[in-house]
TORKOL-4160 file (C-alpha; in steps of 0.2 Angstrom, whole numbers, padded with zeros to 4 digits, m for minus):
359
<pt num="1" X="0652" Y="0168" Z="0533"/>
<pt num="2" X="0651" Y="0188" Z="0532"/>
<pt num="3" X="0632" Y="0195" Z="0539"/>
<pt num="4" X="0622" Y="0209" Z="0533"/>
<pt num="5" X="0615" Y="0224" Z="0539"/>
<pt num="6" X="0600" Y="0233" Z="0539"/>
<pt num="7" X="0601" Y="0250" Z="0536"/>
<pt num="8" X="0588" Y="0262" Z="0546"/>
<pt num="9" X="0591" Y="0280" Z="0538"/>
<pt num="10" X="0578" Y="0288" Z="0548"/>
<pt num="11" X="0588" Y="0284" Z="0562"/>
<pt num="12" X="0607" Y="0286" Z="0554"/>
<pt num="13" X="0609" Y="0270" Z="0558"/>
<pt num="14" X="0616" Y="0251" Z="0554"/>
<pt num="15" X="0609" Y="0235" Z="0563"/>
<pt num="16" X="0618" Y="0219" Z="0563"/>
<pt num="17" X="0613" Y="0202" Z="0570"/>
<pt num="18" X="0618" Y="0187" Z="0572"/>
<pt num="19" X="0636" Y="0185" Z="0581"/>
<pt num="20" X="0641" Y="0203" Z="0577"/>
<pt num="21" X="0645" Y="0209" Z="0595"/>
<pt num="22" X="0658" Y="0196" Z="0595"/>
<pt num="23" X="0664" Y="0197" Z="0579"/>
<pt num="24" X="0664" Y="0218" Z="0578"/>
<pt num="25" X="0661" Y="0225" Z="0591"/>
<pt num="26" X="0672" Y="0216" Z="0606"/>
<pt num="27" X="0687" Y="0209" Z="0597"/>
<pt num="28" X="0688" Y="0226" Z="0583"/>
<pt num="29" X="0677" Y="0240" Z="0593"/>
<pt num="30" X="0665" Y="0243" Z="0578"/>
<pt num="31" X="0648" Y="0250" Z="0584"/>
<pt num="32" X="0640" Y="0247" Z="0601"/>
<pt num="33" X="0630" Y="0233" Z="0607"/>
<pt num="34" X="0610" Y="0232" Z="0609"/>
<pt num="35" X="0600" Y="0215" Z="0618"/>
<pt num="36" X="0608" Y="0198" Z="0614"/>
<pt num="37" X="0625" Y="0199" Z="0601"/>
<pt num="38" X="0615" Y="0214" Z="0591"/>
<pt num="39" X="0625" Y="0228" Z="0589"/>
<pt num="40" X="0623" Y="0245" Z="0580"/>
<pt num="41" X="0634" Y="0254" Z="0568"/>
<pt num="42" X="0638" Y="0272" Z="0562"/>
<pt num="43" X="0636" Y="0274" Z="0543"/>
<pt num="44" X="0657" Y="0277" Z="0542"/>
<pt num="45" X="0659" Y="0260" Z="0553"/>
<pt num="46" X="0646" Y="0251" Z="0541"/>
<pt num="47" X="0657" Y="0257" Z="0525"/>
<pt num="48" X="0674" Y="0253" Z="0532"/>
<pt num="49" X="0665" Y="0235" Z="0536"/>
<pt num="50" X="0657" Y="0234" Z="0518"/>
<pt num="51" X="0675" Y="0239" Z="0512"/>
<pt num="52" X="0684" Y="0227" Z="0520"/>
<pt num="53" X="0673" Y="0214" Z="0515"/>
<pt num="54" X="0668" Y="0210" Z="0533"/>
<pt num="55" X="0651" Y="0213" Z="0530"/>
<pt num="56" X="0642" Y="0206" Z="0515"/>
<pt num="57" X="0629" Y="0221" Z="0513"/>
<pt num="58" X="0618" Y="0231" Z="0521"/>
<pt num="59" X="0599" Y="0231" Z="0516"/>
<pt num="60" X="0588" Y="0247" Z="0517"/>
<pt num="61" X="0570" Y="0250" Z="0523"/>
<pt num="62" X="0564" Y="0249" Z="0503"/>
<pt num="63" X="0570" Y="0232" Z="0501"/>
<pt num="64" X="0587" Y="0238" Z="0489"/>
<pt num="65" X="0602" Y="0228" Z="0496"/>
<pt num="66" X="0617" Y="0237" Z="0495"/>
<pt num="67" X="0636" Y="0233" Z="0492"/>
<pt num="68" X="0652" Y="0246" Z="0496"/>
<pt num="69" X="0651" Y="0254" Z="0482"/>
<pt num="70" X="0631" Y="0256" Z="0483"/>
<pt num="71" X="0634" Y="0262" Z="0499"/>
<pt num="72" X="0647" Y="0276" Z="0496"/>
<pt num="73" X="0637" Y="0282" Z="0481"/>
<pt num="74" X="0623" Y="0288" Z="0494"/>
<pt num="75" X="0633" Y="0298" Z="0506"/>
<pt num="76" X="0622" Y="0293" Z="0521"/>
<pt num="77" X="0627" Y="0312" Z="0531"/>
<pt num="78" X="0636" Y="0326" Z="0529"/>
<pt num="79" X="0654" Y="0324" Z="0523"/>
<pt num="80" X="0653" Y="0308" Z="0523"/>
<pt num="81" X="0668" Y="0303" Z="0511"/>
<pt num="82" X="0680" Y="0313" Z="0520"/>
<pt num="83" X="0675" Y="0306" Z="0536"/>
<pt num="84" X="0676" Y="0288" Z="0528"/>
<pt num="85" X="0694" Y="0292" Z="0521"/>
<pt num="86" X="0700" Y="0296" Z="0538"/>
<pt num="87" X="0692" Y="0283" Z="0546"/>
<pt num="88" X="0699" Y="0270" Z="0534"/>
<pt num="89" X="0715" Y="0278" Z="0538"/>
<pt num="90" X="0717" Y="0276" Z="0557"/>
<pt num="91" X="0711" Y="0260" Z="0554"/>
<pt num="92" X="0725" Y="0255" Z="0545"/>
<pt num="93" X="0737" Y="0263" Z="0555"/>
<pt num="94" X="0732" Y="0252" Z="0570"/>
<pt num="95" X="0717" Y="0264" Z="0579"/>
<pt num="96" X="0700" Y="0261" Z="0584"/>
<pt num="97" X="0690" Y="0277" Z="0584"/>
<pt num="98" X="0671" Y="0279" Z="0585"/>
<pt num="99" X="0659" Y="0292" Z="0583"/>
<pt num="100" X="0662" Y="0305" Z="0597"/>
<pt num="101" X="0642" Y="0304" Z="0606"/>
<pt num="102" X="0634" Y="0294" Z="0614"/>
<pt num="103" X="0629" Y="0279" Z="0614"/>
<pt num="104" X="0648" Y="0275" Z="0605"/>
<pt num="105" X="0656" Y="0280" Z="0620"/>
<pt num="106" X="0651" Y="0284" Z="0637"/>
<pt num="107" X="0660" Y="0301" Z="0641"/>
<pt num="108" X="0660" Y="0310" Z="0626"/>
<pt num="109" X="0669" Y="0325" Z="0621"/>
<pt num="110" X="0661" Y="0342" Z="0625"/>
<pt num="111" X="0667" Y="0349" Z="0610"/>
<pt num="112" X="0660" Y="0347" Z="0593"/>
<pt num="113" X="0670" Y="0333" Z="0585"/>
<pt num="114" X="0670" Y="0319" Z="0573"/>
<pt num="115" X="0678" Y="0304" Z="0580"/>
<pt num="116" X="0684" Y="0299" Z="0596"/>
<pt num="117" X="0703" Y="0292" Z="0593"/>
<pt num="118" X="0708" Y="0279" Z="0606"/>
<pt num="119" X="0724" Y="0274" Z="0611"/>
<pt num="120" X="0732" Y="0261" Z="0601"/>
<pt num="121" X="0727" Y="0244" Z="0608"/>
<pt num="122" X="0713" Y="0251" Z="0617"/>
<pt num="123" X="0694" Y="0252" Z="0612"/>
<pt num="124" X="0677" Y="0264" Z="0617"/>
<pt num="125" X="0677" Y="0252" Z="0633"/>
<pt num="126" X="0692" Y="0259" Z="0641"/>
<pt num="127" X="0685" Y="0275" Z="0643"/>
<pt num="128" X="0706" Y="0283" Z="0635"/>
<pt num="129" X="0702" Y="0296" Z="0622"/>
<pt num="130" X="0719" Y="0299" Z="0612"/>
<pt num="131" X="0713" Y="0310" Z="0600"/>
<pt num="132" X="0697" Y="0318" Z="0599"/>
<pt num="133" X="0697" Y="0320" Z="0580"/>
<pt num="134" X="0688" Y="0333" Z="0567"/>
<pt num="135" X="0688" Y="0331" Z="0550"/>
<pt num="136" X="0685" Y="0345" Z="0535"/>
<pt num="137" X="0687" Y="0346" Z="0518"/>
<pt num="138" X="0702" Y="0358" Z="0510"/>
<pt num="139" X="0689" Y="0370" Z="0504"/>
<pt num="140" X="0678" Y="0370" Z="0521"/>
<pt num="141" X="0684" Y="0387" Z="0530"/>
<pt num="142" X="0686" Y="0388" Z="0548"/>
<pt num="143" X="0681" Y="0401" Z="0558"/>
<pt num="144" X="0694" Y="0409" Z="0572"/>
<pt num="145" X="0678" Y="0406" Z="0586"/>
<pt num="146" X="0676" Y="0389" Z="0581"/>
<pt num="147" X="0693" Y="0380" Z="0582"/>
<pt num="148" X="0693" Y="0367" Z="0595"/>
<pt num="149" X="0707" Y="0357" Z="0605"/>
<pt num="150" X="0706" Y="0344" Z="0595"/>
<pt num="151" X="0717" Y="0336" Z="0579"/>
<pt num="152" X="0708" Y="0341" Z="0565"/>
<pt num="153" X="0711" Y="0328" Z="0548"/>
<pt num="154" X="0711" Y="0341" Z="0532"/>
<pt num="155" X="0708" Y="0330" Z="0518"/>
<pt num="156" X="0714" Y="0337" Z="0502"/>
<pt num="157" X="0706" Y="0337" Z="0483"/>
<pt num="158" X="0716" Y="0320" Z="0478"/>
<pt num="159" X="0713" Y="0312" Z="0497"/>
<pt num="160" X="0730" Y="0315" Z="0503"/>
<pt num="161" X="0725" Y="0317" Z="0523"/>
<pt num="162" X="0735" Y="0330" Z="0534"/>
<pt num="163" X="0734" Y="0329" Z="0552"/>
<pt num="164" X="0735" Y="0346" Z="0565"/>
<pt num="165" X="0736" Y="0346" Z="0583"/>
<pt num="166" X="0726" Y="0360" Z="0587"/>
<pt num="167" X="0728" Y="0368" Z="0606"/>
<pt num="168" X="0729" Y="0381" Z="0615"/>
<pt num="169" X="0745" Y="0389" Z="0617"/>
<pt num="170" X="0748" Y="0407" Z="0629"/>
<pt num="171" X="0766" Y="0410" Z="0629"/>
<pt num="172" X="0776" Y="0413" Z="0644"/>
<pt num="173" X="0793" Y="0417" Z="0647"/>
<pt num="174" X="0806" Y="0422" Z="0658"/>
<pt num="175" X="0817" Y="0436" Z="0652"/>
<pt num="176" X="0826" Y="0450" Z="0663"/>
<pt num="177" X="0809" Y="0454" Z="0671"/>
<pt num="178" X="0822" Y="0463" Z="0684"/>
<pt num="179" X="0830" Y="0475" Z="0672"/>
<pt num="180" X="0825" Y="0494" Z="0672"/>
<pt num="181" X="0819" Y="0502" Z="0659"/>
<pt num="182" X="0827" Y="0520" Z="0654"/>
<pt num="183" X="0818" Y="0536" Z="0660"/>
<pt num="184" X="0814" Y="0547" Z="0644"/>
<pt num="185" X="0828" Y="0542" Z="0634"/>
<pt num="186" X="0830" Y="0554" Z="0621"/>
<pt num="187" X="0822" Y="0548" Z="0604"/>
<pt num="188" X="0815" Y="0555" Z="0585"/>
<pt num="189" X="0800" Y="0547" Z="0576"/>
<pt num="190" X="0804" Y="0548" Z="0561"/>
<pt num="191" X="0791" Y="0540" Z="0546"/>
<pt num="192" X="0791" Y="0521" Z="0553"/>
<pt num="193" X="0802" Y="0518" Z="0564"/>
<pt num="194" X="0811" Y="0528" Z="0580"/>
<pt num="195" X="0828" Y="0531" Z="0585"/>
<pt num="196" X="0835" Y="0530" Z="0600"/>
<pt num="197" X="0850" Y="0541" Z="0602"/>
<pt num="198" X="0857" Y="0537" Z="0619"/>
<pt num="199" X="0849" Y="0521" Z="0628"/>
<pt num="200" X="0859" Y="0511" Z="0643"/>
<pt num="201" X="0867" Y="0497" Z="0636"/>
<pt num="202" X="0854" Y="0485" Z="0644"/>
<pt num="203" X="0839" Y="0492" Z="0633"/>
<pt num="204" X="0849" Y="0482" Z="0618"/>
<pt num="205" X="0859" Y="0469" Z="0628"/>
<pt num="206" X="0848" Y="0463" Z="0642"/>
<pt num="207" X="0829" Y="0467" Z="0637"/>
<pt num="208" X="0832" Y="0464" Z="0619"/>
<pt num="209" X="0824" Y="0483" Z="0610"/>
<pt num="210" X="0828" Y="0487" Z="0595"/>
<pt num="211" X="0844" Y="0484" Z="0582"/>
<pt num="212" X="0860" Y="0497" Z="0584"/>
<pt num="213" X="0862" Y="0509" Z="0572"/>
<pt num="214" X="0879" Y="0505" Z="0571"/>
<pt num="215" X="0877" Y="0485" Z="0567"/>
<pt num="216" X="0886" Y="0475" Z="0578"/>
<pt num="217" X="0902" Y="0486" Z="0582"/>
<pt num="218" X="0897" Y="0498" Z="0595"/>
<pt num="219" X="0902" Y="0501" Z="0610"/>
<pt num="220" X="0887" Y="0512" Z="0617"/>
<pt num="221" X="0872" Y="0509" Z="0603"/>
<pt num="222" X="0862" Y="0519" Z="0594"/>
<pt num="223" X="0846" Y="0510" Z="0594"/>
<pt num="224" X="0833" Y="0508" Z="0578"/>
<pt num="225" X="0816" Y="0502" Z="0586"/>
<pt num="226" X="0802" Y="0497" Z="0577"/>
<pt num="227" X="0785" Y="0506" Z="0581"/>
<pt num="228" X="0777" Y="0494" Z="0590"/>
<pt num="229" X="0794" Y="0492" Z="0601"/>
<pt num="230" X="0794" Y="0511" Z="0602"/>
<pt num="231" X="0773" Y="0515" Z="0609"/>
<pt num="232" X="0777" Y="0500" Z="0620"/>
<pt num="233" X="0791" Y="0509" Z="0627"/>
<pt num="234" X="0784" Y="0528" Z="0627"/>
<pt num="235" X="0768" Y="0521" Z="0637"/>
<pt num="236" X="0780" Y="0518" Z="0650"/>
<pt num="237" X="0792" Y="0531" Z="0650"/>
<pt num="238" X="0804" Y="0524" Z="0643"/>
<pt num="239" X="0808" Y="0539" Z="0630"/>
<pt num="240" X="0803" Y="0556" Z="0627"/>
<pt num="241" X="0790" Y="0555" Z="0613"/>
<pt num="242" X="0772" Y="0557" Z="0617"/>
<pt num="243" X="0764" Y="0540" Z="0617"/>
<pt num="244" X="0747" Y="0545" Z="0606"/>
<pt num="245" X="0761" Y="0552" Z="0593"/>
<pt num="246" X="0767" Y="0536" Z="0590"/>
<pt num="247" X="0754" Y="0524" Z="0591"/>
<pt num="248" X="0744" Y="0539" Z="0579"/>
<pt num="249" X="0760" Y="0535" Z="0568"/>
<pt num="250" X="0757" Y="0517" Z="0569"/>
<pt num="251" X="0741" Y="0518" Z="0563"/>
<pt num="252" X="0746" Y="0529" Z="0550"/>
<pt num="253" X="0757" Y="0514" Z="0545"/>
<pt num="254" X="0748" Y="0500" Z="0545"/>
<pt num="255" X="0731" Y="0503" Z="0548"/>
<pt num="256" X="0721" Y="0495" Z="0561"/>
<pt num="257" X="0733" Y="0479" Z="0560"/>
<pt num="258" X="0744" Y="0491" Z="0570"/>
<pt num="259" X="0735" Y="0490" Z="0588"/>
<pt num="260" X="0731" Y="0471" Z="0585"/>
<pt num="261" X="0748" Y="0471" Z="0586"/>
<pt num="262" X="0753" Y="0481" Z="0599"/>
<pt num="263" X="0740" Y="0472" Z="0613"/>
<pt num="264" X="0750" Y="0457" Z="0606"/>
<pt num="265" X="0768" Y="0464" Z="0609"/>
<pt num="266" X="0762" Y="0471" Z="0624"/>
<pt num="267" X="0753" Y="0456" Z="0632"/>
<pt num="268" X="0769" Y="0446" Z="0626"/>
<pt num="269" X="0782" Y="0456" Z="0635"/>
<pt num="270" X="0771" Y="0458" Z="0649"/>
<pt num="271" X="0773" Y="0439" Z="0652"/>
<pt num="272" X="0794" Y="0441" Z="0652"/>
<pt num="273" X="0794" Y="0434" Z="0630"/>
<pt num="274" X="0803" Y="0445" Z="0619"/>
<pt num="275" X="0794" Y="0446" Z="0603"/>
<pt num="276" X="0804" Y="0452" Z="0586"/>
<pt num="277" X="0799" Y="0454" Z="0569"/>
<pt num="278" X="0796" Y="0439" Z="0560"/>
<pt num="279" X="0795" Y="0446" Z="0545"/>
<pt num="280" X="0807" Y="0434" Z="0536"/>
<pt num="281" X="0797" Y="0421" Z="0542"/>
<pt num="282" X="0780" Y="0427" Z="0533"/>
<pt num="283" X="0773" Y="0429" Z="0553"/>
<pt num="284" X="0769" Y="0445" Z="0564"/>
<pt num="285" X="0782" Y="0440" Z="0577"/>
<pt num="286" X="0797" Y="0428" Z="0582"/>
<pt num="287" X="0797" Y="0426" Z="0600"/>
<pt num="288" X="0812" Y="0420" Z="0612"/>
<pt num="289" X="0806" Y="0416" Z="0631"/>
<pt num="290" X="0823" Y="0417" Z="0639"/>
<pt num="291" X="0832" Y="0431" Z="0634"/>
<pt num="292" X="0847" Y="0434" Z="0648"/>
<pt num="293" X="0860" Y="0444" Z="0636"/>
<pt num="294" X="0859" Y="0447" Z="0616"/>
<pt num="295" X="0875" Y="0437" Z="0616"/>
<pt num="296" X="0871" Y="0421" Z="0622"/>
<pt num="297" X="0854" Y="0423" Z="0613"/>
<pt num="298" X="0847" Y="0406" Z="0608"/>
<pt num="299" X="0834" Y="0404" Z="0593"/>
<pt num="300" X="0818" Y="0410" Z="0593"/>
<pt num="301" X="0803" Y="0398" Z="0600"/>
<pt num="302" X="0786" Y="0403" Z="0591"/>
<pt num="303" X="0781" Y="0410" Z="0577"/>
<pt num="304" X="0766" Y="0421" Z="0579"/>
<pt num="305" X="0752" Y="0427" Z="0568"/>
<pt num="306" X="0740" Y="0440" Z="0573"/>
<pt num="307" X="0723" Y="0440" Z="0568"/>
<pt num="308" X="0707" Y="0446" Z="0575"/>
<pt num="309" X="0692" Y="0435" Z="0583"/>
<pt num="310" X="0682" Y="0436" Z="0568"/>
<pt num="311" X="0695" Y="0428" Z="0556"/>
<pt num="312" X="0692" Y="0414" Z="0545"/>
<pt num="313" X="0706" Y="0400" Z="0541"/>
<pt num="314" X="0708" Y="0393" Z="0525"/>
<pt num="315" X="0715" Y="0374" Z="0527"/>
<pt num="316" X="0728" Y="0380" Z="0513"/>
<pt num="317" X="0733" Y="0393" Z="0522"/>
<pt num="318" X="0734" Y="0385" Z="0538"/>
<pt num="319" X="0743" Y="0372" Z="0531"/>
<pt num="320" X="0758" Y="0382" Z="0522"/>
<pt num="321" X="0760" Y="0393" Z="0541"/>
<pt num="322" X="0763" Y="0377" Z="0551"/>
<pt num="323" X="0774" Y="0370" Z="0535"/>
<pt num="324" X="0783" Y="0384" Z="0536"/>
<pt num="325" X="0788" Y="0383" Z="0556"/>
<pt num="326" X="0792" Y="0367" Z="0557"/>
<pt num="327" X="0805" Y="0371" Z="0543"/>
<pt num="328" X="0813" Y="0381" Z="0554"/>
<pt num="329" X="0812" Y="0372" Z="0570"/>
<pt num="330" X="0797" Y="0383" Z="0577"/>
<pt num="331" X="0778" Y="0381" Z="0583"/>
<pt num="332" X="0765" Y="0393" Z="0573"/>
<pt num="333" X="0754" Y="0402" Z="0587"/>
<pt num="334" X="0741" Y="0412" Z="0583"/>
<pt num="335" X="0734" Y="0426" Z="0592"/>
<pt num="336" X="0716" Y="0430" Z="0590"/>
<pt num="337" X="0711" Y="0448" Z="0596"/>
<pt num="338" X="0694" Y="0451" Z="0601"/>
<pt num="339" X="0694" Y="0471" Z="0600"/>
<pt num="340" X="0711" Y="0482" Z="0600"/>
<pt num="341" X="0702" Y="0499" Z="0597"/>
<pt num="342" X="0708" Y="0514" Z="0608"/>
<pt num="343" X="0702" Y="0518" Z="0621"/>
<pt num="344" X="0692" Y="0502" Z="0624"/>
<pt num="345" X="0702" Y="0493" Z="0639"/>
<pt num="346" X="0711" Y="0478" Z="0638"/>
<pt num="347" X="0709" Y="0468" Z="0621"/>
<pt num="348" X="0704" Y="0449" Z="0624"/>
<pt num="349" X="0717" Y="0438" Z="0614"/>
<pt num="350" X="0715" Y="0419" Z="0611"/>
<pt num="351" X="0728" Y="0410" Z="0609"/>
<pt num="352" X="0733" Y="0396" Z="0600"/>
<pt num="353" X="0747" Y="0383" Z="0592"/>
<pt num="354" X="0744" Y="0372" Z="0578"/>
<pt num="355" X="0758" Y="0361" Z="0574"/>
<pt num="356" X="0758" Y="0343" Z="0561"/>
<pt num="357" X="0754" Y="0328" Z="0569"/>
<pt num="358" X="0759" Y="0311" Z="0562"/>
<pt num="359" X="0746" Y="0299" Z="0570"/>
């Protein structure tokens, strides 16, 4: 015989009596327990109950005694569907999840998440979180300062449900930190690129700078380097150009993209990754973390996108950059800068991967 709740929408709640602990709550983990076998649900918990026809109805405050589809016509909260499509979902693959608060769980998650995920075979009484879970709409934007380690469940326009594993992600590597850089190699600027008219062979072969003029018969290179591989290499020395020259040139280029993307390079080779273009990957970078020699160079790791703090994800978007590196074997990172502006010290930079998840 199914029971039936009493729906308390001042308090966003659901009561069931009767033996609902047993039969919810310790053998399924729907809800929490109150005094004797009452237990209280979540609205989504009540709805997947309703669904499932576990639970005959649920009454409100005015007397009007409603059924699944009652129910889901009133959208108790905010987003409810798409929550309730996702919890309908992990359910069915053999989850159970709860709200992520209290009084669901104990320990709840500090940040600002849907669901707490818990491992399969395991309920809120474990104290296991396997997935701390948000979920948004496709249209629902994301701001770069709100992102979260978290998997986040986008629920597209016909329901289809995509799932991200969202962390942070600093790159690190270990290529030729030992090898010297030139000392004020002779090199032209010339409208968006330099060249570099003659570089020790290592600059190429062990640090991984620039392409040779000559493709890939030479025996001593002429190097093409990019702009950002060429002010990276005049702050230092490297080549006899004056540094403001190029990074001015830069921005001439690109705009204010261009220093974004310079205390990205920079950061990146600081921590022994070599980053190239990723250009014909629709990224700002392809990065390798072990470069020893350009001949026994592996493929490239991460793809990297730079953007600064303030930028807003659109799901769609999102979606079609991680899509797009797993096709080719790679993680998407993102690199959020805070302020890249001369003259204003070391940029922040946030960073982050974001790669499908199949629950």
């Amino acid at each position: 015989m199914s029971l039936e709740g009493r729906f308390d929408e001042d308090a966003g709640v659901v009561r069931v009596g009767g033996d609902a602990r047993q039969r919810y709550h310790d053998s399924r983990g729907y809800g929490y327990p109150l005094e004797r076998n009452e237990i209280e649900l979540a609205p989504v918990e009540a709805a997947h109950l309703l669904y499932r026809g576990d639970l005959a109805a649920v009454t409100t405050t005015d007397g009007e005694r409603l059924e699944f589809q009652s129910f889901i016509a009133r959208e108790p909260g905010d987003a409810f569907g798409v929550r309730f499509l996702v919890y309908a979902d992990l359910r069915s693959r053999g989850f159970y999840l709860s709200p992520a608060a209290e009084p669901w769980i104990d320990d709840p998650p500090e940040d600002a998440v849907d669901f707490a995920v818990f491992p399969r075979g395991n309920g809120p009484g474990d104290g296991v979180i396997e997935y701390p879970l948000r979920v948004i709409g496709e249209r629902t934007d994301v701001p770069a300062a709100d992102l979260e380690e978290a998997v986040y469940a986008i629920v597209d326009e016909e329901s289809e449900i995509t799932y991200f594993d969202v962390s942070r992600h600093e790159p690190t590597g270990s290529s030729n930190p030992d090898v010297s850089l030139p000392d004020n190699a002779e090199a032209d600027l010339l409208a968006d690129r330099v060249v570099v008219w003659d570089p020790p062979l290592s600059l190429y072969e062990r640090t991984f700078y620039g392409q040779p003029l000559e493709g890939r018969e030479y025996d001593r290179p002429t190097l093409q380097c990019s702009l950002l591989e060429a002010a990276y290499l005049t702050e230092r020395g490297a080549l006899d150009l004056d540094p403001e020259t190029v990074r001015a040139r830069g921005r001439e280029v690109e705009g204010e993209r261009f220093d974004r993307r310079l205390a990205v390079y920079t950061h990146l080779r600081e921590q022994a990754v070599v980053p190239k273009t990723g250009y014909k990957f629709g990224a700002d970078f392809r990065t390798y973390a072990n470069v020893d020699s350009v001949e026994e160079l592996d493929h490239s790791e991460l793809l990297v996108r730079v953007h600064p703090a303030a930028y807003v994800f659109e799901p769609r978007d999102l979606s079609l950059d991680v899509r797009l590196a797993h096709g080719v074997r790679k993680t998407m990172v993102f690199a959020l800068v805070e302020d890249a502006s001369a003259g204003s010290g070391d940029p922040t930079i946030d960073w982050w991967s974001i790669e499908r998840l199949t629950p």
